[in-house]
C-alpha positions in Angstrom: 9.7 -30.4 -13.9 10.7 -27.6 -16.8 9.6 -24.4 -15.9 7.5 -22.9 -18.9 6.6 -19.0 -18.0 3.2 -17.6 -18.4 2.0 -15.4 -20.9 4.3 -12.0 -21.2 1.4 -9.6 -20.4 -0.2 -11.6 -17.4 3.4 -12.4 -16.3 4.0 -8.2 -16.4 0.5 -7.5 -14.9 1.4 -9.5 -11.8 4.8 -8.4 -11.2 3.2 -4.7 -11.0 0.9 -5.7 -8.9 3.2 -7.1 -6.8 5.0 -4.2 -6.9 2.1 -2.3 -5.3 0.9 -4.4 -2.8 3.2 -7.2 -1.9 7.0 -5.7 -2.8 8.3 -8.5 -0.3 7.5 -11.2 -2.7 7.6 -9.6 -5.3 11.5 -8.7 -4.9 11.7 -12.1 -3.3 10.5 -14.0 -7.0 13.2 -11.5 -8.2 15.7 -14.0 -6.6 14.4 -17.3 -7.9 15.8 -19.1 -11.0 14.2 -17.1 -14.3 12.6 -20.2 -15.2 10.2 -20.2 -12.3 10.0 -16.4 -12.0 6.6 -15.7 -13.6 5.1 -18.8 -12.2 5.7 -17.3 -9.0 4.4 -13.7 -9.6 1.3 -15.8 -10.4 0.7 -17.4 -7.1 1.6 -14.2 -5.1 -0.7 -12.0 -7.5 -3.6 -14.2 -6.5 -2.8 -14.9 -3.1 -3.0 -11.0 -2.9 -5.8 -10.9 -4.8 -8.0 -12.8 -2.7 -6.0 -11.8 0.4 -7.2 -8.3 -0.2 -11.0 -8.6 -0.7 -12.2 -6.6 2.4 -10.2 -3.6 1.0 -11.8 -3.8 -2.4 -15.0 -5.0 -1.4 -15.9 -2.7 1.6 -19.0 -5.5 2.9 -19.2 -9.1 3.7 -21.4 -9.9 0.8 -19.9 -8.5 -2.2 -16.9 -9.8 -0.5 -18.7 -13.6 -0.8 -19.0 -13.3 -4.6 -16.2 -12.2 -5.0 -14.9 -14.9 -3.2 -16.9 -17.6 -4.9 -15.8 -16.0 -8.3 -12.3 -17.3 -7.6 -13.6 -20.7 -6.5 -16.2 -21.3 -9.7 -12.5 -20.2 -11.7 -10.5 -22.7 -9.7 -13.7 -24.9 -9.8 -13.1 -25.2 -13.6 -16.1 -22.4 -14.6 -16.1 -18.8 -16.2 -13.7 -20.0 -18.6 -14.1 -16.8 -20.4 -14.3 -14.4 -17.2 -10.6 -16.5 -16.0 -9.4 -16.0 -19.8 -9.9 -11.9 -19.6 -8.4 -11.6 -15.7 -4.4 -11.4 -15.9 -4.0 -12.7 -12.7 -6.6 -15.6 -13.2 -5.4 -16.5 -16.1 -1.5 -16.5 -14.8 -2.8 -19.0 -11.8 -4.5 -21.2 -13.8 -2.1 -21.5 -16.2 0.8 -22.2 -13.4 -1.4 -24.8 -11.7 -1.8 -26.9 -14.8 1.6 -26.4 -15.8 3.1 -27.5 -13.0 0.2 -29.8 -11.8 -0.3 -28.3 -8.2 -3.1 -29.8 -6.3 -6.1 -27.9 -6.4 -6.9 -27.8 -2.8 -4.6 -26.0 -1.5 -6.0 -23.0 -3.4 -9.3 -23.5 -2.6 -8.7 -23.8 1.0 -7.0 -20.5 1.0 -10.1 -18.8 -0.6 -12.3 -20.6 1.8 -9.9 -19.2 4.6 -10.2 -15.6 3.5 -13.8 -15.6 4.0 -12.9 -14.7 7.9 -11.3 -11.6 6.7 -15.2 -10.1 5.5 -16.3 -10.3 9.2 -15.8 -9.0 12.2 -15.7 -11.9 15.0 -12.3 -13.1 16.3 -10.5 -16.2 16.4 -11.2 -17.6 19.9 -8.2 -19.7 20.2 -4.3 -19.9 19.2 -5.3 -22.9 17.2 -7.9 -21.2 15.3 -5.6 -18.6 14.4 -3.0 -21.1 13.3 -5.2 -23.1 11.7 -6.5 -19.8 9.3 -2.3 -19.1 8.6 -2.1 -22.4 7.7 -4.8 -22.5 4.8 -3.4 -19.2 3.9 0.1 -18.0 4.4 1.8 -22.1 5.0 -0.2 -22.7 1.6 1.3 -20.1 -0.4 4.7 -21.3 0.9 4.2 -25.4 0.0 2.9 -24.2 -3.4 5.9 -22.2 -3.6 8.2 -24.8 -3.2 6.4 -27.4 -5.2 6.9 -24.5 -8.7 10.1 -24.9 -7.7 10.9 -28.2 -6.9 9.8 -32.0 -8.0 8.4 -32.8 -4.3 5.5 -34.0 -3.1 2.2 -32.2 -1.7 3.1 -34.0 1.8 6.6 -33.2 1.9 6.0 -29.2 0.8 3.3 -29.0 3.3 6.0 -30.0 6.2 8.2 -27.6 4.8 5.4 -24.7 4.7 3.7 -25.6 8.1 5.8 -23.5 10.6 7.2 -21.3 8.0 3.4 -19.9 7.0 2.0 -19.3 10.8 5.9 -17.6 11.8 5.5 -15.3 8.5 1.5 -15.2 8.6 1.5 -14.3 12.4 4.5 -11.2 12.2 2.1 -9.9 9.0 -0.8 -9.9 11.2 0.8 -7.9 14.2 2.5 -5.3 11.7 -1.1 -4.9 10.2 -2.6 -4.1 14.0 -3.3 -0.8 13.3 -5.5 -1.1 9.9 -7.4 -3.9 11.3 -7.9 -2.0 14.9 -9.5 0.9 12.8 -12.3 -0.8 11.6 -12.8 -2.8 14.4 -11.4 -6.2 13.3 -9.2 -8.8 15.2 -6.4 -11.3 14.2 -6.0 -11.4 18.1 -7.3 -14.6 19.8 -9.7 -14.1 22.5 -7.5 -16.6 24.8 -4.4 -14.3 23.9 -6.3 -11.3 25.4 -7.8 -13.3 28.3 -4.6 -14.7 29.8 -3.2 -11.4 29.8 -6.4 -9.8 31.0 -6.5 -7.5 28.2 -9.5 -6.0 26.8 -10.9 -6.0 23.0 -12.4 -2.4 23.4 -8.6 -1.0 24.2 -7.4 -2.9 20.6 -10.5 -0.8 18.9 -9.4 2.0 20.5 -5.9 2.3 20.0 -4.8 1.8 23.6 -1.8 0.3 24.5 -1.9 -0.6 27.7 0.4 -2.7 29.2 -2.2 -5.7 29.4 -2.1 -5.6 25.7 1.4 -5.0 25.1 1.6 -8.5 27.4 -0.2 -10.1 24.9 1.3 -8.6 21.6 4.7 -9.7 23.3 2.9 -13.4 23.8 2.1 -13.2 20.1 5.1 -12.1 18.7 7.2 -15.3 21.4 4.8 -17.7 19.1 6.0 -16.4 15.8 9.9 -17.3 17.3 9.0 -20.5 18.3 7.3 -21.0 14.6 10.3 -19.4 13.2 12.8 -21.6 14.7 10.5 -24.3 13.7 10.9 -23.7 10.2 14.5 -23.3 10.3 14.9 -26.7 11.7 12.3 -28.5 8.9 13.9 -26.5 5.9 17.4 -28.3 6.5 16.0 -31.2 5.5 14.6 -29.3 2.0 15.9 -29.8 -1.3 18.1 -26.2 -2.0 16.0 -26.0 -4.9 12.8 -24.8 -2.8 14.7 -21.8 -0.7 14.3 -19.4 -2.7 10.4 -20.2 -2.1 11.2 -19.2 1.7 12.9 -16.6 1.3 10.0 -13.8 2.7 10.9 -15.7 5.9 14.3 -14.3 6.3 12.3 -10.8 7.1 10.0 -11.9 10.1 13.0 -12.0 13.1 14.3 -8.8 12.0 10.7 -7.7 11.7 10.0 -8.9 15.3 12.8 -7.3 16.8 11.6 -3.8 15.0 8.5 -4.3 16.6 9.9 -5.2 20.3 11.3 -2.2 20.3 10.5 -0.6 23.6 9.5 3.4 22.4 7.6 1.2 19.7 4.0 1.6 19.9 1.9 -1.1 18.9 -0.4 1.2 16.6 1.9 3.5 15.0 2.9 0.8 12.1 6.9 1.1 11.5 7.9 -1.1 8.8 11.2 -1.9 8.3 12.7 0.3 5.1 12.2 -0.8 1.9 15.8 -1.1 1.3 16.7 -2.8 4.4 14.1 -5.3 3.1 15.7 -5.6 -0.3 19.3 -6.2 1.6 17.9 -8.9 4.2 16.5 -10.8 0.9 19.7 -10.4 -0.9 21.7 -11.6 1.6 19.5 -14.6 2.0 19.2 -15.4 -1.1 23.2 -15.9 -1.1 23.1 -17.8 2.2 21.5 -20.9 1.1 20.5 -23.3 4.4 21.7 -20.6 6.4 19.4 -17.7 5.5 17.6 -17.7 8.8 20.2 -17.8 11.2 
């Protein structure tokens, strides 16, 4: 499969906007083969484009429609709307180009309708099953710009990789989504633990919640050791697809931090960032040990 780049402008228009909203992919791209590169800024652009409609659209409804914008576009309508929209037009001309199955993306704009509203996930599996249609599915189309390999075999790639990357995103983002009284935390996680909703809205960590952070953050290992163990069967061609994963243990460890407190978000630096994906990127296999 030759890699053929998007237009120049759309190609620029989502690397900015990667820049601004998603600089772990964005430097990540940075690291795969050049022929690839703005096929990849595509898929990240959107994926944050349609990640990020509670922020732009402040209510669930014109949070819908813009939701079912992107699925008439991937649906094959508003040509001329898709045409005039950078980051549209980027996707669709990446999906065509290097045939990527269509459900995939529709499934994650399906999955982002949870994000408008403010009910929780009620089990693990729900939760997983969300970061599979969303964070797994950026992964396995990741891998497939980059790679000759099938939907099935990018999906078993992707699986672990998505809820282990998806999960530590979720619990760095505690604090934004505790503000405005919304919940990536499933009700079981609080209930085993005997922690309480009202002290998440709050901003109380009490050590019932702290438990179940700490239960949350032991699932993203076990994911994360997961994926390690699928990707050594993966072409070398798809790594640099996986790449964002080589953050999420030191990530985890930031967070388990004992004097860290669970709503006073700490990212790690920028340039620590930038070093852990260099390194990776020179490790091959091995980037996740």
């Amino acid at each position: 499969m030759a890699g053929v780049p998007v237009a120049e402008d759309a190609a620029a228009h989502c690397a900015q906007l990667l820049r601004q909203t998603d600089r772990r992919r964005f430097l990540a791209a940075l690291f795969a083969p050049a022929a690839h590169r703005p096929a990849l800024l595509a898929l990240y652009a959107a994926n944050g484009e349609i990640a990020r409609v509670r922020e732009v659209a402040h209510e669930p409804l014109p949070g819908e429609l813009r939701l079912q914008w992107w699925r008439e576009v991937l649906g094959g309508g508003r040509a001329e709307e898709a045409r005039a929209h950078p980051v549209a037009a980027a996707l669709l001309d990446t999906r065509d180009r290097y045939r990527l199955p269509p459900q995939p993306l529709l499934d994650l704009v399906d999955a982002h309708a949870f994000d408008l509203y403010d009910e929780p996930f009620a089990t693990s599996a729900e939760l997983e099953e969300y970061l599979r249609r969303t964070s797994s599915a950026i992964f396995q189309l990741a891998a497939q710009i980059l790679a000759p390999i099938s939907a099935l075999d990018a999906a078993q790639f992707s699986f672990h990789a998505g809820i282990a990357y998806g999960m530590t995103d979720l619990l760095r983002a505690l604090p934004r989504h505790a503000s405005r009284r919304q919940m990536y935390i499933p009700l079981e996680v609080l209930r085993d633990r005997h922690a309480s909703r009202e002290d998440v809205f709050a901003g109380q960590a009490t050590a019932e919640l702290r438990a179940a952070l700490g239960d949350m953050r032991a699932q993203a290992h076990k994911h994360l050791a997961a994926a390690r163990q699928a990707l050594q069967a993966a072409p070398s061609a798809v790594l640099p697809a996986f790449l964002p994963l080589a953050v999420v243990k030191p990530q985890l460890r930031h967070m388990e931090r004992r004097e860290d407190d669970p709503f006073e978000p700490r990212d790690l630096p920028a340039w620590r960032q930038q070093w852990i994906l260099w390194r990776a990127s020179r490790r091959g296999p091995a980037m996740l040990a």
